[in-house]
C-alpha positions, -999 to +999 in steps of 0.1 A: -043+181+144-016+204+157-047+222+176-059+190+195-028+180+205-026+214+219-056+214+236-052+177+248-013+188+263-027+217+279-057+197+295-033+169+310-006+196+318-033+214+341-047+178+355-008+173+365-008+206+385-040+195+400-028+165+412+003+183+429-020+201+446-045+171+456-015+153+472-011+175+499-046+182+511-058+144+513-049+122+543-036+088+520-023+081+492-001+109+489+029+093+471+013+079+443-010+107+439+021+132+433+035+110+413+006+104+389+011+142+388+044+139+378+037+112+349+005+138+337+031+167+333+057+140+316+028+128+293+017+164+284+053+174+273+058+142+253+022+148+231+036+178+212+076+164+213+063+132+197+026+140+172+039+173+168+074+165+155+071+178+120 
């Protein structure tokens, strides 16, 4: 378990930098792109605080 949570933090950790980066080369939507990227690197720090607590 300890190793899919892992894996699953890192992926949405990596989608959140993505996203960062995807707000500032399209032409709309900026905001709420950057800050989906925002709640994706929230989410991927909360997976191991919260399954991984013991």
């Amino acid at each position: 378990m300890n190793v899919v949570a892992f894996i699953i933090a890192l992926a949405v950790f990596i989608l959140g930098f993505w996203l960062f980066g995807l707000a500032f080369t399209v032409t709309a939507l900026q905001g709420p792109i950057f800050i989906a990227g925002i709640v994706a690197i929230c989410v991927s720090l909360a997976i191991p605080f919260h399954w991984l607590r013991n």
